[in-house]
C-alpha positions, -999 to +999 in steps of 0.1 A: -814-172+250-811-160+218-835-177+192-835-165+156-869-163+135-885-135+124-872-099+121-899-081+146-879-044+142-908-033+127-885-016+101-889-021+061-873-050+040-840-038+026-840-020-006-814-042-033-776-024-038-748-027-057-721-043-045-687-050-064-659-071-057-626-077-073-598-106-067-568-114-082-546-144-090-515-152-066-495-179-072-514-208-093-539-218-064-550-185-047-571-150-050-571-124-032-594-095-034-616-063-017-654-059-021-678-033-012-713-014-018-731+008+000-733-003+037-703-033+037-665-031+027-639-056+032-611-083+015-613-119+009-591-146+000-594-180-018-576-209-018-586-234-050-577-261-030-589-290-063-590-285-101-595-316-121-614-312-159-647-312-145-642-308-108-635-278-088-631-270-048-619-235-031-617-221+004-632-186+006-629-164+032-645-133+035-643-103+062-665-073+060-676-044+083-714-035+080-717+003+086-752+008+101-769-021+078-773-049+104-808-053+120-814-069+148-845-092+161-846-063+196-855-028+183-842-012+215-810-019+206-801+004+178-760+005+189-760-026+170-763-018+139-727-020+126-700-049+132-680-076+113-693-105+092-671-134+084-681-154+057-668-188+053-682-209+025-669-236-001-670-233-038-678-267-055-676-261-089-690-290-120-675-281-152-695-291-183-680-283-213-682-246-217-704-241-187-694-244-149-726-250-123-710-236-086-726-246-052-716-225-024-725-241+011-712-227+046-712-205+076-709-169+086-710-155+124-715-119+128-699-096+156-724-067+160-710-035+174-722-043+210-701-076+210-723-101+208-722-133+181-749-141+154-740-176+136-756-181+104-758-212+079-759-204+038-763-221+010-758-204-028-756-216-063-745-200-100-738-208-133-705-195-153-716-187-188-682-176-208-692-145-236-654-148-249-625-164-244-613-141-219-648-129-201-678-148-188-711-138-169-726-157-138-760-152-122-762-163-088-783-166-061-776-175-021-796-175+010-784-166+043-804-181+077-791-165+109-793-199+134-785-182+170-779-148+177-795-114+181-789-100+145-812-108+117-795-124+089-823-141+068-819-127+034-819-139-003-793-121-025-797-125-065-769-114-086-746-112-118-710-116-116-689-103-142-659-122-149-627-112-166-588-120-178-587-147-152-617-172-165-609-204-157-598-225-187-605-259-183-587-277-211-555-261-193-561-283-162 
């Protein structure tokens, strides 16, 4: 059995990257998009499934392939390294006049590249801060808890977002 915890590999935390991701609009309701850094590439769509004034709720779906970055609780078991993430969470978004506050609960299970399953719980949060009318910047921060499975997943990302032409306007909703 397969009991996450602690990351025993005896190898060093990771060292912080870049990563960058782009979506666009399709239709008035979705996004679709690619990301990638370093060590992960891959697409994701969203669905904005609710927009009121001062409410917001999307779908996100995310799919990425990890290229050597995954670590795993069993040294020994170094063909594991790579393998798909999928990354489901939901975007609850509180508008408040020019500021939006967005909580980002949900789960992401991991194929490494020996086939087995890591399932992880996370929870993230951010803050949309518009510069101009047609660009805004949003620190964030999320924390990922792997729950079962041999791949260690517990990591705190920090980050800025950059956001462009498609900034949500809420006095349009």
């Amino acid at each position: 059995m397969d009991r996450c915890g602690t990351d025993d590999s005896g190898e060093p935390p990771p060292l912080p990257l870049i990563h960058a991701a782009y979506r666009t609009g399709i239709g008035e309701r979705g996004e679709v998009g690619l990301h990638g850094g370093l060590d992960t590439w891959g697409v994701d769509g969203k669905w904005n499934a609710l927009r009121t004034p001062h409410f917001d709720l999307a779908l996100l779906g995310r799919l990425s392939l990890a290229i050597r970055s995954l670590r795993t609780h069993r040294p020994s078991e170094p063909e594991a390294r790579s393998g798909l993430l999928l990354h489901l969470p939901i975007l609850l978004g509180i508008d408040l006049g020019p500021v939006t506050f967005v909580a980002s609960p949900g789960y992401t299970v991991v194929g490494d590249a020996a086939g087995r399953l890591t399932h992880a719980i996370r929870a993230g949060a951010g803050v949309q801060v518009p510069v101009t009318s047609g660009f805004a910047l949003m620190p964030e921060a999320s924390l990922l808890h792997d729950v079962y499975g041999p791949t260690w997943l517990d990591t705190v990302t920090v980050g800025l977002g950059f956001i462009f032409p498609n900034l949500a306007d809420s006095s349009q909703r």
